[in-house]
C-alpha positions as CSV (number, residue, x, y, z in Angstrom):
1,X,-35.7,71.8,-44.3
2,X,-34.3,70.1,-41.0
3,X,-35.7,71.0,-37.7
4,X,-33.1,70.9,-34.2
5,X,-33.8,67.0,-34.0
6,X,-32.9,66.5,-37.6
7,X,-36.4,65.7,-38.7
8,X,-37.1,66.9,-42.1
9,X,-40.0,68.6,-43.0
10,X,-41.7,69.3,-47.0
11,X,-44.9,71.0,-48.2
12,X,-47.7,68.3,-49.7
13,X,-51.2,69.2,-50.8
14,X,-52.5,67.2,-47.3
15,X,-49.8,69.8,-45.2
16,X,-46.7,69.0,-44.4
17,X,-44.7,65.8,-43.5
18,X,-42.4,65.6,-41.1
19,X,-39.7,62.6,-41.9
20,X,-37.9,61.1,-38.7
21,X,-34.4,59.6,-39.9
22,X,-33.7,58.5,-36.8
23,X,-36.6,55.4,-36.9
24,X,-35.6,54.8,-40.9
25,X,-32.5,54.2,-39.2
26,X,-33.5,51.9,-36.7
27,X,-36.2,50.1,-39.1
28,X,-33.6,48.7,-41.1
29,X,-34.3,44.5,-40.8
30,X,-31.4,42.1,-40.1
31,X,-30.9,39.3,-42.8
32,X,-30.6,35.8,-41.1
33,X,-29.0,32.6,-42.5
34,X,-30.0,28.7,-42.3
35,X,-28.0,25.8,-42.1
36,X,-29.5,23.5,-44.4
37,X,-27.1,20.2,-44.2
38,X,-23.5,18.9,-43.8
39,X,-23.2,16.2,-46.7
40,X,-20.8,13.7,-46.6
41,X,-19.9,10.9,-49.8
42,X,-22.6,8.6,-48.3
43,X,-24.6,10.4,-45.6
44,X,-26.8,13.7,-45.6
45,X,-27.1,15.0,-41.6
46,X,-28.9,17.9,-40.2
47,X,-28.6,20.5,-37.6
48,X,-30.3,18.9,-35.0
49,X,-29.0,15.7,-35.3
50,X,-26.0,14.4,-33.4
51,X,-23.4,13.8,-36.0
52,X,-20.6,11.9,-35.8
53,X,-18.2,11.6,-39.0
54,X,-16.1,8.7,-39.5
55,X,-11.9,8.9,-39.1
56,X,-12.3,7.3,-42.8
57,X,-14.2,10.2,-44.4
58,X,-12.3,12.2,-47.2
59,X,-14.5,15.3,-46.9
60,X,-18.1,16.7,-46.7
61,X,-19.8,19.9,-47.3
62,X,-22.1,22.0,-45.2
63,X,-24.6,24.1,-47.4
64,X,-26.7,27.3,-46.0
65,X,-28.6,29.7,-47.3
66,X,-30.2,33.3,-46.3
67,X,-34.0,34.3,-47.1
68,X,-32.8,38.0,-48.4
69,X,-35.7,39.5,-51.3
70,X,-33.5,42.2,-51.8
71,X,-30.4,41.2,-54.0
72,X,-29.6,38.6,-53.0
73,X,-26.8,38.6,-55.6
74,X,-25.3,40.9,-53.0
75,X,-25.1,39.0,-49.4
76,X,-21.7,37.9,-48.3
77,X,-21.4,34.9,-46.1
78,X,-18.7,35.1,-43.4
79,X,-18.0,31.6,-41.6
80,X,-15.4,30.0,-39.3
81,X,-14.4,26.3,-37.7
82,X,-14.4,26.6,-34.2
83,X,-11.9,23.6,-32.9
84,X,-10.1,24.3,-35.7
85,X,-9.5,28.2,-35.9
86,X,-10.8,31.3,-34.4
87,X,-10.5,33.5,-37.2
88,X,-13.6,34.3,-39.7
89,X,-13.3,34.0,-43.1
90,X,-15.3,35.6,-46.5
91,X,-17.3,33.5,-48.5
92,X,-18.4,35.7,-50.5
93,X,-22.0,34.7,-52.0
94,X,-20.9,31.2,-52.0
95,X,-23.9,29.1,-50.1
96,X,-21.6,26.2,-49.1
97,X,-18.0,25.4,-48.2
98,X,-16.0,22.1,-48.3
99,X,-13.6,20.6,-45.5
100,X,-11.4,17.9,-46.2
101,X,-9.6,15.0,-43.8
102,X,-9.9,17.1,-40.6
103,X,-7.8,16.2,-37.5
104,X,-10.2,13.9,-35.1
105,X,-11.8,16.0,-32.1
106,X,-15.0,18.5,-31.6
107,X,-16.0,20.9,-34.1
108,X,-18.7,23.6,-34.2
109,X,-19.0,25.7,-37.5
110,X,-20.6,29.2,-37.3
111,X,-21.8,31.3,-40.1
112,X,-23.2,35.2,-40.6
113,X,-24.7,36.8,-43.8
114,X,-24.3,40.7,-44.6
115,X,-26.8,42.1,-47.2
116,X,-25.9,45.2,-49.6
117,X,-27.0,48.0,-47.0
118,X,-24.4,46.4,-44.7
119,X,-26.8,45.0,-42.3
120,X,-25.6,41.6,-40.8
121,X,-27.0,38.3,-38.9
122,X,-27.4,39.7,-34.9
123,X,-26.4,35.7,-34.5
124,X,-24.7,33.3,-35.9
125,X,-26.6,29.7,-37.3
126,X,-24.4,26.7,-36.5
127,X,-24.1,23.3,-36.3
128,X,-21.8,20.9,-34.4
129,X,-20.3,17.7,-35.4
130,X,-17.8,15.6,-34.2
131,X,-14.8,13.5,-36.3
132,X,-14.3,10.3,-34.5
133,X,-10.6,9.2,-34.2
134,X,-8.1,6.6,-35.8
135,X,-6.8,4.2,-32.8
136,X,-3.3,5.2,-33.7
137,X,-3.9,8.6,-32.9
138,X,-5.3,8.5,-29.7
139,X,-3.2,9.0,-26.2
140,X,-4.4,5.4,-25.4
141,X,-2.6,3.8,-28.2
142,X,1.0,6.2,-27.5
143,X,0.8,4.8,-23.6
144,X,0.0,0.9,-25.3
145,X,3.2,1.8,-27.2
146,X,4.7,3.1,-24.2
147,X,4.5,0.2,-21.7
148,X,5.6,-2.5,-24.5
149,X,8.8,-0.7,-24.8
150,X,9.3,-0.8,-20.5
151,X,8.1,-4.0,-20.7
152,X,10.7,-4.9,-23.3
153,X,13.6,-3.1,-21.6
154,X,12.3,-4.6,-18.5
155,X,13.1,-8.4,-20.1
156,X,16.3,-7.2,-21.2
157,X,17.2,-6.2,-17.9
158,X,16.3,-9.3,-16.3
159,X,18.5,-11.0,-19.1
160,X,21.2,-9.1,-18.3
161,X,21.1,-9.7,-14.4
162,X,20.6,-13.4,-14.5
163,X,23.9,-13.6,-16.7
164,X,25.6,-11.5,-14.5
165,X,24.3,-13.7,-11.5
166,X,25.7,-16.6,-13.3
167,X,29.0,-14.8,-13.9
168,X,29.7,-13.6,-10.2
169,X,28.5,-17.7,-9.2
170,X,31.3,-18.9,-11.5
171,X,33.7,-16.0,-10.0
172,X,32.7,-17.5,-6.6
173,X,33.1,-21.1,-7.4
174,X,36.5,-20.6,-8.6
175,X,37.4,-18.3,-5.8
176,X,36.3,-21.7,-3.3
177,X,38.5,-24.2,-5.7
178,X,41.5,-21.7,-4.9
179,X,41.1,-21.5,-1.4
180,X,41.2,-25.5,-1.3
181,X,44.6,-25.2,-3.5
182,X,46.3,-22.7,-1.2
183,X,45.1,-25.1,2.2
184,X,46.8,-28.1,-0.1
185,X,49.9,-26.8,-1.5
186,X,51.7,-24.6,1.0
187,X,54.7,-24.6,-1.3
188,X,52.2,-22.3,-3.8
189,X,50.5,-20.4,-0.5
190,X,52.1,-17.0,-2.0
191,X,51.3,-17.3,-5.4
192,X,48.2,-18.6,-5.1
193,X,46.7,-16.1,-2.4
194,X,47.8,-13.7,-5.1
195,X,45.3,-14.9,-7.7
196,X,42.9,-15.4,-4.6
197,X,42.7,-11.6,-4.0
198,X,43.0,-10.7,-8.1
199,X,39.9,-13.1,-8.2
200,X,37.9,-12.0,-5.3
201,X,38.7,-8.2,-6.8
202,X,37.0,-9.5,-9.5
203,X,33.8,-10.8,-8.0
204,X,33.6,-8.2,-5.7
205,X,33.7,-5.8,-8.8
206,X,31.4,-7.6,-10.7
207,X,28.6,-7.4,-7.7
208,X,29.0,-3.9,-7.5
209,X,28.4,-3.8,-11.5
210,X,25.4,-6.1,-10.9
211,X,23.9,-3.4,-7.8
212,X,24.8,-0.4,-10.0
213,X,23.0,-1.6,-12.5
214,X,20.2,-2.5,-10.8
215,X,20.0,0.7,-9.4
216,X,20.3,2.8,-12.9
217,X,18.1,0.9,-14.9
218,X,15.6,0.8,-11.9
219,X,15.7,4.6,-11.5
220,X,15.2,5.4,-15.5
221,X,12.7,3.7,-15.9
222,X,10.7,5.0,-12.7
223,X,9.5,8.1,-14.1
224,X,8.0,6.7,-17.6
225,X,6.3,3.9,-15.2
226,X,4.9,6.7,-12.7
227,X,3.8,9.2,-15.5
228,X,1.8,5.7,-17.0
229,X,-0.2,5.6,-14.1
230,X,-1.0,8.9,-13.9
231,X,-2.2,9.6,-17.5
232,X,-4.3,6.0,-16.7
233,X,-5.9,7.6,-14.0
234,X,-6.4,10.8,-16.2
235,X,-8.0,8.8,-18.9
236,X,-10.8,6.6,-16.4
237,X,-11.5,10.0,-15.5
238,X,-13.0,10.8,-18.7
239,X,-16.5,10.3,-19.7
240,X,-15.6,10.5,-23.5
241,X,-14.2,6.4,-23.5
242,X,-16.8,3.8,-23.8
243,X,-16.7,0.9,-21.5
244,X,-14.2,-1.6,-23.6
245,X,-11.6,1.5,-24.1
246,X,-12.1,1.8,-20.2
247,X,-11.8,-1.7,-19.5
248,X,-8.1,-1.6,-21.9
249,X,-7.0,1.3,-19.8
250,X,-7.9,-0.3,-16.5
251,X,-5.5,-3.4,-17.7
252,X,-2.8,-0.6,-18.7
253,X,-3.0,0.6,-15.2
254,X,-2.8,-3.1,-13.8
255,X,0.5,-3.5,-15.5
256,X,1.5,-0.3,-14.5
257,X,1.1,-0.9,-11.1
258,X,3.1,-4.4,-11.4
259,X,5.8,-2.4,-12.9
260,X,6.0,0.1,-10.2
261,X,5.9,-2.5,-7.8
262,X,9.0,-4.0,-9.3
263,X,10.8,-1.4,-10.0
264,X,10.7,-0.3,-6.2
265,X,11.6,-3.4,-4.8
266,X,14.4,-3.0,-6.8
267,X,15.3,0.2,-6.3
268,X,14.9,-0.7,-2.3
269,X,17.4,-4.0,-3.1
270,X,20.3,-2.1,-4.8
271,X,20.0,1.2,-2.5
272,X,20.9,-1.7,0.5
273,X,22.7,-4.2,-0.8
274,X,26.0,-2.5,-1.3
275,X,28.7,-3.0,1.7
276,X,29.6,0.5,2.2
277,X,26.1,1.3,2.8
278,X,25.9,3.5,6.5
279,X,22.7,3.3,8.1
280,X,21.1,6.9,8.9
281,X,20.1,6.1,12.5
282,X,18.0,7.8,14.7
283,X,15.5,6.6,18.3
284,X,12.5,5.7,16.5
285,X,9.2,4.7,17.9
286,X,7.9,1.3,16.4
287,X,4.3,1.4,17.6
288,X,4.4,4.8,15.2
289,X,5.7,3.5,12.8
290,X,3.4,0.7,12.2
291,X,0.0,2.6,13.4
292,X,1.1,5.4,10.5
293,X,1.7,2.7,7.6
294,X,-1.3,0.7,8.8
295,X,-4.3,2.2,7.4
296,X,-3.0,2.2,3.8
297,X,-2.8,-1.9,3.9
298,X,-6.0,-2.2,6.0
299,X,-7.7,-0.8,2.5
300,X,-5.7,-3.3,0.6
301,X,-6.9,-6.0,2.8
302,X,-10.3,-5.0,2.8
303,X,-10.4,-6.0,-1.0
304,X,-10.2,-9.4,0.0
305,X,-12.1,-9.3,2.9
306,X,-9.3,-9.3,5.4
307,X,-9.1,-8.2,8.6
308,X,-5.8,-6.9,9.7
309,X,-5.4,-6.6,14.0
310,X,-2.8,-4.5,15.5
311,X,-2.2,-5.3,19.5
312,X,0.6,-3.9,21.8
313,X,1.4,-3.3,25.3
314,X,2.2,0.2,25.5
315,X,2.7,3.0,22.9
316,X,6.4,3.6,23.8
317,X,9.0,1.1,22.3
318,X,11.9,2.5,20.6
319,X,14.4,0.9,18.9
320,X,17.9,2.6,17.1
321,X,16.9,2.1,13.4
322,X,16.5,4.2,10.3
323,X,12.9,5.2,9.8
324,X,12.6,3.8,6.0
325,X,14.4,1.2,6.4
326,X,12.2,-0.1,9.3
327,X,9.3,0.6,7.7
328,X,9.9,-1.3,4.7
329,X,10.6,-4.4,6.6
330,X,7.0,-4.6,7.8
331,X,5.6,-3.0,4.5
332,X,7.2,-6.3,2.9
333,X,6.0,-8.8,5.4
334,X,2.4,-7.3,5.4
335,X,2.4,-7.2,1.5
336,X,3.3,-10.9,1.7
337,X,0.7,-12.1,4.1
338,X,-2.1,-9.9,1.9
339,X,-0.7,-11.7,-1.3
340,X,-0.6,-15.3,-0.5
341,X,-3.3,-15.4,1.6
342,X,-6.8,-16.2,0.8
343,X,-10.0,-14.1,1.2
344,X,-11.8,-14.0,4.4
345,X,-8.6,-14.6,6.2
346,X,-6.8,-12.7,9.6
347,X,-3.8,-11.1,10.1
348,X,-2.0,-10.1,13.3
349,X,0.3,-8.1,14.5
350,X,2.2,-7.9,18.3
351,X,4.8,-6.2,19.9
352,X,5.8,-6.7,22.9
353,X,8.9,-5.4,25.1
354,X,10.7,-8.5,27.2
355,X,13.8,-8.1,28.5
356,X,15.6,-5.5,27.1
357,X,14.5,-6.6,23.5
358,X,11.5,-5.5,21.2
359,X,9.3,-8.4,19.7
360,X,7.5,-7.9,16.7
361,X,5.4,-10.8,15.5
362,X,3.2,-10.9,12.2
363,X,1.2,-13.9,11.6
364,X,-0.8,-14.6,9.0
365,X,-3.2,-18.1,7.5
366,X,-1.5,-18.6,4.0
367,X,-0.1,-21.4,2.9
368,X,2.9,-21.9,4.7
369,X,6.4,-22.9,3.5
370,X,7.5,-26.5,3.1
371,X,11.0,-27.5,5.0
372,X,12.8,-27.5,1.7
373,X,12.1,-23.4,0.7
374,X,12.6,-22.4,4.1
375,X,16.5,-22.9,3.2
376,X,16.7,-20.5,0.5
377,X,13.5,-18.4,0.9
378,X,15.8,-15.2,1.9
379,X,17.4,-15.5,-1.9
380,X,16.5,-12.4,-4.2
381,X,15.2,-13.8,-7.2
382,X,13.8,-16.7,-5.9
383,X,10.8,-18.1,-6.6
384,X,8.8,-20.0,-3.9
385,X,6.0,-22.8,-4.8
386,X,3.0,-20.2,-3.1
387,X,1.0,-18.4,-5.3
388,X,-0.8,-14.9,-4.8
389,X,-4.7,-15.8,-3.8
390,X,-5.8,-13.2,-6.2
391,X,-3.9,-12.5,-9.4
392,X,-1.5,-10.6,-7.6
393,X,2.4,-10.6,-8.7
394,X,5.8,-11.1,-6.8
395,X,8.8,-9.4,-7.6
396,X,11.1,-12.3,-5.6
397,X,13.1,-9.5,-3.5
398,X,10.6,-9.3,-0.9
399,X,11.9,-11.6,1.8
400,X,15.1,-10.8,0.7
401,X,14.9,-7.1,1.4
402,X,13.4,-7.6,4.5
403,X,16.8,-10.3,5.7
404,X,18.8,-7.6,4.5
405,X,17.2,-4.9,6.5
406,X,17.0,-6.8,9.6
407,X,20.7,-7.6,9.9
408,X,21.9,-4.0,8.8
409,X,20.2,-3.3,12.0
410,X,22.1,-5.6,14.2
411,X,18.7,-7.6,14.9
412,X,17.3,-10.9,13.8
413,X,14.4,-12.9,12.2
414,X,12.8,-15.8,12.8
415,X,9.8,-17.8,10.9
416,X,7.7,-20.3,12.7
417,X,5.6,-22.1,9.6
418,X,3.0,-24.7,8.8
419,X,2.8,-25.8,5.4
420,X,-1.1,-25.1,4.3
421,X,-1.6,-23.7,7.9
422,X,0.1,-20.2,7.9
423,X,3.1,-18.4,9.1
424,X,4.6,-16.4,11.6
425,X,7.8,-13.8,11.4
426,X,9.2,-12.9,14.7
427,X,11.2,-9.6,14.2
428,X,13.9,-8.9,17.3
429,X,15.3,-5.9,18.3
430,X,17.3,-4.4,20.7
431,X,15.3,-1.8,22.9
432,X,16.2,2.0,23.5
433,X,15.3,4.1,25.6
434,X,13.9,7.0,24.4
């Protein structure tokens, strides 16, 4: 018979005996399970070991088993991949599984046991192992990829703008022999100044393909150059590369940079170099300017031990500029007196307000030009004899951006230079009142 807590109670010859289903219930024991190996073609590894599976393996199997006296003709293994899946699966009484060619990454496999009362494993037995990677699968090897193609396009641009240099030369030169003709043969004057315009058409046409270009292929391949450097940065970030994959990323980011660089300068050169540009002009204060664009290239100084000193007589000297456009004229002169000169080495700037006009001089202890560069140093593309002190690279537009800038805002430059001594850029402007 049951009693009210459905304990139940029979006659014996010692009395009775009460039975208490309740703590049969509870008394039931929980079967466990053991990982006993993952074995691979040529390796045996255990649970406690730190396994790492080659990206050559073809498969391996991991073998368990579960201490159950009690049929053990009955347990049912349930497993599952984590890093691969999330789902569990029925082994049956199976007491291994096989994988085969798994994708390379971090894997941790779980497994449970049931016995034939139903009772199951209160925790899973695992064991973690990782499959190590082919280099053509990796995000280093799709970005190694990546930047040979930009570099490749980049060649092919180059190609393309030193022909069309040459062209628009040719266009110029026969534009000149023309214009000789017409000055020697008045009796030709109206037929000649004909082909005169059809031919300056031409090389005006053919400068504005040259800046479009510039400014298309510059601008496409920004992005792909910019998202370089940030998954770079991404990647030294991660603790999982050893030192020699660290030290190829760290060269990927080099080159990144040097792209970006270029592809800037470029940007900054066709943006400007068209004649219909208009200047968005506005009272802008200079000693602002510089002081907020300063700090960045005292850090890049600093790398080579170079001090950078900014002096000025009072904190109010406007000029009528665009903003951008004036700080990029003394981004570009700083860059160039970090570049070229050596370690150890000062740079200054001044500006001073004399007479109605703003002086801005920049001096720095590089090598200098010689007489014969200072003639064409102002020439995008041109290559002077000066070499960056420390591995740095020059896009050649530099000096020309910065001529370019200068004049679009009605003011001039001037270089006083010692060869092996240094130089020094005197900017002039005319001065506004704010």
């Amino acid at each position: 018979m049951k009693d009210d807590e459905e304990n139940i109670w029979f006659p014996s010859f010692a009395g009775a005996v009460i039975v208490d289903i309740k703590a049969l219930e509870n008394s039931a024991t929980h079967p466990e399970v053991i990982i006993e190996s993952l074995v691979t073609k040529d390796s045996i590894y255990y649970p406690n070991e730190k396994i790492l599976l080659p990206a050559s393996y073809s498969n391996f199997t991991i073998t368990y088993k579960s201490p159950s006296f009690s049929s053990p003709q009955n347990v049912k293994f349930m497993y599952r991949l984590k890093g691969l899946e999330k789902e569990w699966h029925d082994n049956g009484n199976k007491r291994e599984i096989t994988f085969q060619k798994l994708p390379y990454g971090e894997y941790e496999f779980e497994v449970i046991v049931s016995d034939s009362y139903g009772n199951s494993s209160r925790k899973a037995s695992t064991i973690k192992f990782r499959v190590d990677s082919i280099f053509y699968e990796t995000p280093l090897f799709y970005i190694i990829v990546s930047l040979l193609i930009i570099t490749i396009i980049s060649f092919l641009y180059f190609i393309r703008i030193r022909l069309a240099r040459k062209d628009a030369f040719k266009l110029e030169s026969l534009v000149y022999e023309r214009t000789v003709s017409l000055q020697n043969a008045k009796e030709d004057a109206e037929r000649l100044a004909g082909e005169e315009k059809i031919l300056r058409a031409q090389a005006d046409e053919e400068n504005r393909q040259k800046i479009e270009l510039l400014r298309i292929v510059s601008h496409d391949l920004k992005n792909p150059v910019f998202a370089i450097k940030g998954f770079t940065e991404m990647l030294l970030e991660d603790d999982s590369f050893d030192d020699e994959n660290k030290e190829i990323i760290n060269m990927i980011s080099d080159a990144g940079e040097r792209q970006k660089e270029l592809i800037t300068q470029l940007l900054n050169y066709s943006r400007y170099e068209g004649s219909d540009f208009i200047l968005e002009k506005s009272h802008v204060n200079i000693i602002h300017v510089i002081n907020k664009i300063l700090p960045n290239f005292i850090q890049i100084a600093s790398n080579k031990n170079q001090e950078i000193h900014f002096s000025y007589e009072n904190d109010k000297i406007f000029i009528l500029t665009e903003s951008a456009l004036f700080s990029q004229i003394i981004e570009n002169i700083l860059s160039n007196a970090i570049k070229y000169s050596p370690k150890n080495k000062n740079i200054s700037i001044s500006v001073q307000s004399i007479n109605g006009k703003a002086l801005i001089k920049i001096k720095d202890e590089g090598p200098g030009f010689r007489d014969d560069e200072k003639e064409i140093m102002y020439k995008p593309f041109v290559k002077l004899s000066a070499k960056p002190t420390d591995g740095e690279t020059s896009t050649g537009l530099g000096l020309s951006i910065v001529k370019r800038f200068v004049e679009l805002n009605g003011g001039s430059i001037q270089l006083n230079s010692t060869f092996g001594v240094g130089s020094e850029f005197i900017l002039e402007f005319d001065e506004v009142k704010a």
